[in-house]
N, C-alpha and C positions, 0 to 999 in steps of 0.2 A: 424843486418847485413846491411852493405849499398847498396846499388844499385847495382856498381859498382863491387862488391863482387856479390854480387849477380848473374848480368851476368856473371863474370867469372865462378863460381861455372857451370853455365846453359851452357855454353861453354865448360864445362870438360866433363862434364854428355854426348852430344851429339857427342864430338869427341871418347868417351868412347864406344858410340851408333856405332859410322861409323865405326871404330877398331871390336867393335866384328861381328857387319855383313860383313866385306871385310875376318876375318878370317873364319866364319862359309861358306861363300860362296865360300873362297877359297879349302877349306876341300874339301865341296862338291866337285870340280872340281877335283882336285887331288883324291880322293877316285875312280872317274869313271874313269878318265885316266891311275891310277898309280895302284891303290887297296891297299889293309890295309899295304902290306908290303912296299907302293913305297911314301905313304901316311905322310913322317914324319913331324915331328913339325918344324921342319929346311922348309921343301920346303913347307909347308903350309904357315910358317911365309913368307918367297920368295915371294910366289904368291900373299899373301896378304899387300906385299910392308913394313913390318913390322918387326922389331927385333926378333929371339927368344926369348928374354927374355918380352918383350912386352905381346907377345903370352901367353907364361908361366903367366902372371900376369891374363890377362885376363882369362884362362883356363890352368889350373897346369896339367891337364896331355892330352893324345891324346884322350884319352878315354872321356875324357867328352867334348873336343872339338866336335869333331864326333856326339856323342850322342847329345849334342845341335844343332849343324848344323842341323842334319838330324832334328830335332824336331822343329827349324826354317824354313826350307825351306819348309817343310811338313804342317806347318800352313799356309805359305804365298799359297800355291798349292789350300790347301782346302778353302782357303776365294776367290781363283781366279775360282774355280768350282761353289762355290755358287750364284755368279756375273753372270758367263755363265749360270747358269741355269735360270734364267729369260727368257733365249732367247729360251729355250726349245717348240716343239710344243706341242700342247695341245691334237692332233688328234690319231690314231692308230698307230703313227713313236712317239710317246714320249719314250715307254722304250726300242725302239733300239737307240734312242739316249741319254737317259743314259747311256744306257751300253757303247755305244764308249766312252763320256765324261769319264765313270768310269776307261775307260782302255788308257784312257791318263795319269790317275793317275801313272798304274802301266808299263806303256811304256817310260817314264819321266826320263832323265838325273839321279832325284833324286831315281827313284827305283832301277836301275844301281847299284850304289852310297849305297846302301840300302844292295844289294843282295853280293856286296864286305866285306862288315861288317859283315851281317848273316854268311857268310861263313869263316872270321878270327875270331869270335867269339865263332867257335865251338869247336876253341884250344886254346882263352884265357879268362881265367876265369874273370877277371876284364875287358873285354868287354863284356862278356855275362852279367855280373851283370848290367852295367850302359845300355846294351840293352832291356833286356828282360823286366821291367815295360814300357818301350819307346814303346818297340812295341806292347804289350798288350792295350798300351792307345791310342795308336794312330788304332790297329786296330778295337777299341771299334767307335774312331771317323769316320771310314768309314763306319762303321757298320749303323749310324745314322744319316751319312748324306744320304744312298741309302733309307733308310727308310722313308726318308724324303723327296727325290724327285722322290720315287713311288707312295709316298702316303698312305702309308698301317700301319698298327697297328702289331708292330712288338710283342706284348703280346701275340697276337695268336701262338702257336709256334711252328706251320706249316709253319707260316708267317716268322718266325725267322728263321726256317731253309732254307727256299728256298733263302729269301734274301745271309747268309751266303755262301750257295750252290752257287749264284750269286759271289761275293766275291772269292771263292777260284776258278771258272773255270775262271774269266778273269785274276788272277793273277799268275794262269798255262799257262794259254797261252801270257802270259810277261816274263815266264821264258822261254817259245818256240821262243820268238822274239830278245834272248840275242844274239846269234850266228847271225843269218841272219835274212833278215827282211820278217815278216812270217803276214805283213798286211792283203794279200788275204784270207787268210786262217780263220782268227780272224772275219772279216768282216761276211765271212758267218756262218762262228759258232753264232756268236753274232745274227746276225738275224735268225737263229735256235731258239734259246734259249730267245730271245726276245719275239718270238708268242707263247712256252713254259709258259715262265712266265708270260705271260698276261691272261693266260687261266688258269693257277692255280691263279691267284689272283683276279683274276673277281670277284668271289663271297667272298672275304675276304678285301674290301680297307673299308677304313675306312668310317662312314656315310656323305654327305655330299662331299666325292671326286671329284675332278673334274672330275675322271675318270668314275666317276657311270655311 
């Protein structure tokens, strides 16, 4: 292959790269303003400045457009969580400031975006299919990054439940903040439940935490 070829080749590959994130992210945007039914591949392609048939190349149906978006943006979310957690404190405010960090997850354009899907997937079968391992995998990875910026040994599996127990009440209360914005309310729940959970983990973190 020559050079020349060669760049071009490297040129195809990365305008290949800009096309399918301007469509995964145009999804995104049209899924939380429009929802599954306003969501089509016509006004995805639109947003995304790009032919339907383009679109169709990149991603043959809506269904796995969606399913990728959501499993892209979702990545880029949890590597920009993990960045922020460096800035975390170390003192008696570290896991009420997880838990905010955790429920920006679930207060996010992309959970929006997320909870429009869960609910046209309950009447189409070939979106429940291309969802249900996406979400399973993706809620195994939140599962493991709280586990991992509490500090705790989720093998115990008192430890595994409370964390989850964590997990499913800030993600109730992101379906309470869908209608109107129910910040005050979450704030004090969260610091409830923050001195909660420092007092059942105390004696379960793992040897060595910085928490000991």
């Amino acid at each position: 292959m020559s050079e020349s070829s060669g760049a071009t080749g490297r040129q195809e590959q990365e305008r290949s790269r800009v096309t399918r994130q301007r469509l995964m992210e145009a999804a995104i945007g049209a899924l939380r303003e429009l929802g599954w039914a306003g969501a089509t591949m016509t006004v995805i392609a639109e947003r995304a400045g790009v032919s339907r048939g383009a679109c169709q190349h990149h991603f043959p149906t809506r269904a796995d457009l969606v399913a990728a978006a959501v499993e892209y943006v979702g990545s880029q979310q949890m590597e920009e969580v993990l960045r922020r957690s460096a800035q975390l404190p170390a003192d008696e405010r570290r896991t009420e400031a997880i838990l905010h960090m955790l429920a920006g997850i679930y207060t996010s354009p992309l959970f929006i975006s997320a909870v429009q899907l869960w609910v046209a997937a309950a009447a189409d079968p070939e979106l429940r299919t291309q969802l249900t391992p996406l979400e399973a995998r993706t809620g195994r990875e939140v599962h493991r990054l709280t586990v991992k910026l509490l500090d705790v040994d989720d093998k115990d599996p008192e430890v595994r439940e409370l964390v989850q127990a964590t997990l499913d009440l800030i993600r109730g209360l992101a379906l309470a903040n869908l209608l109107h914005d129910d910040s005050a309310r979450r704030k004090k729940v969260l610091h409830r439940w923050a001195r909660t959970l420092d007092a059942a983990l105390k004696a379960r973190r793992t040897p060595g935490s910085r928490r000991d």
